[in-house]
N, C-alpha and C positions, 0 to 999 in steps of 0.2 A: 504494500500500500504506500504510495508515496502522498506524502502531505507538506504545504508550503507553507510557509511562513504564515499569509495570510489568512489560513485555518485554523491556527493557531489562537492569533488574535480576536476578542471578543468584536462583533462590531461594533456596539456602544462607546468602546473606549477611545475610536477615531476621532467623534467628533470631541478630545478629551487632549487629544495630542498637540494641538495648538497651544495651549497652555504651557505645556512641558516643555515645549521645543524654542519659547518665549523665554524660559528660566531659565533654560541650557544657553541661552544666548546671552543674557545679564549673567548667570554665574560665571562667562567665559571672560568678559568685561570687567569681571570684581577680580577674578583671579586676576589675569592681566597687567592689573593698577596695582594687586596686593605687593606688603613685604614679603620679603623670599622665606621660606619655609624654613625653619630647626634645621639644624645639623642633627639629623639621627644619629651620629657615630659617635658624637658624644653626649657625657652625659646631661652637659649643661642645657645641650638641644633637646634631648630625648626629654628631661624634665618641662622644660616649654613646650612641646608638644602635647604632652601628659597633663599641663596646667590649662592648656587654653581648651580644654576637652573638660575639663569639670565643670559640672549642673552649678547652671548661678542660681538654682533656688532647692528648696523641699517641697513636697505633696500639702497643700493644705488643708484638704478635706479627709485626712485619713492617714495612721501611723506608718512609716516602714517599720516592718518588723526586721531586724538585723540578727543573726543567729550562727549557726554553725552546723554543716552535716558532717557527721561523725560514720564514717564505714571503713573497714578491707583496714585499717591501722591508721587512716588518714583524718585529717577535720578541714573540711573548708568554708571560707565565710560564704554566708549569702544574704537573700533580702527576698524577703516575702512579701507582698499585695495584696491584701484580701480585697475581694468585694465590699461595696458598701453595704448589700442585706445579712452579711456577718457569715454566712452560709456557703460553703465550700461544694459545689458540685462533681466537682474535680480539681484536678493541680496540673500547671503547666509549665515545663523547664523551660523558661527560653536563656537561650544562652546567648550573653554578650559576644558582638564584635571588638572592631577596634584593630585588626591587622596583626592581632598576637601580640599587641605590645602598647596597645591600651586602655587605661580600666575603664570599661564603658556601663560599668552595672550599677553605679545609682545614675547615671546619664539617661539610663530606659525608666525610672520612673514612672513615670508620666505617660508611656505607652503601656507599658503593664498595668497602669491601675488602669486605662479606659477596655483594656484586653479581660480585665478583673470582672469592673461591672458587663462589660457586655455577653461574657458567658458565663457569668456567675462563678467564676473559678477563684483558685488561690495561684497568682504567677509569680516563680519563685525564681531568679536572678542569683547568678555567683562570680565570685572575683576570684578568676582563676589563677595560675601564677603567668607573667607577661614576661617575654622575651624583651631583651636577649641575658637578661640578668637567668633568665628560668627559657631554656630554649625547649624544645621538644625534648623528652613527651612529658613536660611539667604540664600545661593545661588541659589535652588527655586524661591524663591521668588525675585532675583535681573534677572533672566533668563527670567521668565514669565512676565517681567518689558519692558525688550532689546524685546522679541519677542511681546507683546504688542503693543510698538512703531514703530515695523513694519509694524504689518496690518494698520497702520494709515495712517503713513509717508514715507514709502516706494514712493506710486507714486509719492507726490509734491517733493519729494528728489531725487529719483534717476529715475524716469521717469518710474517707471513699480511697476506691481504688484507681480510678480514673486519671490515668496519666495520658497527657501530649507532650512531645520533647520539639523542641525547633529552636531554630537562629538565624540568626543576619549577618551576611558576610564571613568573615571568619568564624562567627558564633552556628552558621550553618554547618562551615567543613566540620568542626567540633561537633555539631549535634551529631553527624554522618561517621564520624570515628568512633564517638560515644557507644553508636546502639548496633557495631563492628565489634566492638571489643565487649559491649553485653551478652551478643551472642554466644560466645563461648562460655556463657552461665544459663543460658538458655532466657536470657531476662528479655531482649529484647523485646518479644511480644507484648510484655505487660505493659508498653505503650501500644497505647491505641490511633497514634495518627503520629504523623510528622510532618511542621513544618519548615522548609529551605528555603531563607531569602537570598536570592544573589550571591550565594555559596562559591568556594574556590573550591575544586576536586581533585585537582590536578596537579600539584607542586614540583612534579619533577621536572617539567617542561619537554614531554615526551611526545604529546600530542601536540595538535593546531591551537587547540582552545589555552592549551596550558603554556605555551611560545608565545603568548601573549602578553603574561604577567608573571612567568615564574622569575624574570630577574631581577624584580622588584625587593630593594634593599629588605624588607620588612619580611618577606618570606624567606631571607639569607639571617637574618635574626633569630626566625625560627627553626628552620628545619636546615642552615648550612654545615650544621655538625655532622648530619649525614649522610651518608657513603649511599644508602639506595633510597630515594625520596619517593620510590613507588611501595612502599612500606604503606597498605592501606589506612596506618592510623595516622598519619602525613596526609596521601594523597587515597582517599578513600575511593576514589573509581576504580583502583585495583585490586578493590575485597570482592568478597564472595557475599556477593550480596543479594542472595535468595533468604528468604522467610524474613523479610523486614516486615514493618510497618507502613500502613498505607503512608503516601507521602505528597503532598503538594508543594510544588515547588515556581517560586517567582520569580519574573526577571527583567529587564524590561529590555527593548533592542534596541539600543544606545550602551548597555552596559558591556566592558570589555569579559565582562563571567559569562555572555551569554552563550558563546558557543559551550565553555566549560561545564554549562547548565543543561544544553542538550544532550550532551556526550551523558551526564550522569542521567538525564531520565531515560535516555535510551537503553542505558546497561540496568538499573533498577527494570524496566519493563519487562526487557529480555531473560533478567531473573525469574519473572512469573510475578511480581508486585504491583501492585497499583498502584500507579502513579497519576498523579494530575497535573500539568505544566498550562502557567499561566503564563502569555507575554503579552507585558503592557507598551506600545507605540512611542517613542522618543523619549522614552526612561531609563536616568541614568544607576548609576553604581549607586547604592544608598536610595534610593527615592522615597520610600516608605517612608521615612522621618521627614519628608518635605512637607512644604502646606501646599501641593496641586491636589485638584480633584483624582487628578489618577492614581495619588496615596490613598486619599480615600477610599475609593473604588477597592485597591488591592487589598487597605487592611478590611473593608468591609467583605471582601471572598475569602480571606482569613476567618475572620469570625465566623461566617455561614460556613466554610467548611470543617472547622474544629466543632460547631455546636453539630452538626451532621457523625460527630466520630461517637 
């Protein structure tokens, strides 16, 4: 079956791309005129990048709860969201982005608690450990920790078994190595959905999709200490990834993941999974956290399809 591009795309969301493709053209304009970027190689840079990335406010309608999941020998911190009806239907791991090397998990506040009330859930965020102080498989290994101490704790905590795992950006490849390396506990399935915003799958730079961005300093932060970067909890389109969880995954065609994006729903399908792939029209890297309609749009088929799991 051959299918294009444009089957893909909802048709709703054309008359939507005008917008996008307006903000793509002022953000080219802001960059442009901007000061030049940190020196990531050192630390005085890394810490200015790390600074101009922190939340200028708090939630005012409602606490973070701030805590620690404790599994396998490890503790790591996290942040919980409940809903405002106080009642936990489920729990959802989304996992920060940020490129492996920045802490972006009180930064999602504020999408988590509207992800809270609208499906009634408790969305629970961790601060994994960040590159290049903590290179691979320090954030791995602190994700399959938090998701761990869900299939445990979830029910005596929040009254359900109902898990969704997902992330954005780097916080996708992460969820996608996460519920790789659950498999080998057989936990994987006790997620009930997944989903992947704009995910990296590819680190080694083996493929088309992955010659695009694997030599981007921030991925040599993370995974340049090793020798084979098709190692699927690196570059997760090289696992075995039969008997996952259903999986929707976003992207928009503007964004350079998108091919990286196809490549992985393509090898999920061919596993025998389900998968659902959304592309949104002149949306870039990151979009979801924008104020165009076509964020809204995607996180509203987020939420209709997570309340569907």
């Amino acid at each position: 079956m051959q299918i294009g591009l444009g089957q893909l795309i909802e048709s709703g969301l054309l008359s939507l791309a005008n917008e996008s493709r307006e903000l793509n053209e002022a953000r080219k304009l802001t960059t442009s005129g901007a000061k030049r970027q940190p020196n990531l190689t050192t630390p005085i840079g890394l810490k200015a990048a790390r600074d101009a990335r922190r939340p200028s406010g708090t939630l005012t309608d409602r606490k973070v709860v701030e805590g620690s999941a404790e599994a396998n020998g490890r503790s790591v911190p996290i942040r919980m969201v409940k809903p405002k009806s106080g009642k936990s239907q489920g729990v959802f791991l989304n996992i920060p982005g940020g490129g492996f090397y920045l802490d972006e998990s009180a930064r999602n506040d504020e999408q988590n608690a509207r992800f809270a009330d609208a499906l009634g859930v408790t969305v629970i965020s961790l601060a994994y450990r960040l590159a290049p102080e903590n290179p691979y498989p320090a954030a791995p290994d602190d994700c399959v920790t938090v998701a761990h101490w869900l299939t445990t704790e979830a029910e005596p905590l929040f009254k359900t078994s109902r898990l969704i795992i997902g992330g954005a950006s780097a916080g996708a490849t992460l969820a996608m190595a996460t519920l790789l390396r659950l498999k080998d506990s057989n936990l994987a399935t006790r997620f009930a959905g997944t989903v992947l915003q704009f995910g990296a799958y590819d680190l080694s730079g083996q493929t088309p999709g992955s010659r695009l961005y694997a030599d981007e300093y921030f991925i040599q932060m993370y995974a340049g200490g090793q020798e084979d970067k098709t190692q699927p909890g690196i570059s997760p389109l090289y696992g075995n990834l039969h008997d996952l969880p259903p999986t929707l995954m976003i992207v928009g065609t503007s964004d350079i993941l998108m091919e990286d994006t196809f490549a992985m729903a393509a090898r999920l399908s061919a596993a025998g999974n389900e998968v659902d792939l959304r592309v949104y029209p002149e949306a870039k890297h990151g979009f979801t956290a924008g104020p165009t309609k076509m964020a809204a749009a995607a996180k509203q088929d987020i939420i209709e399809w997570i309340k569907r799991r």
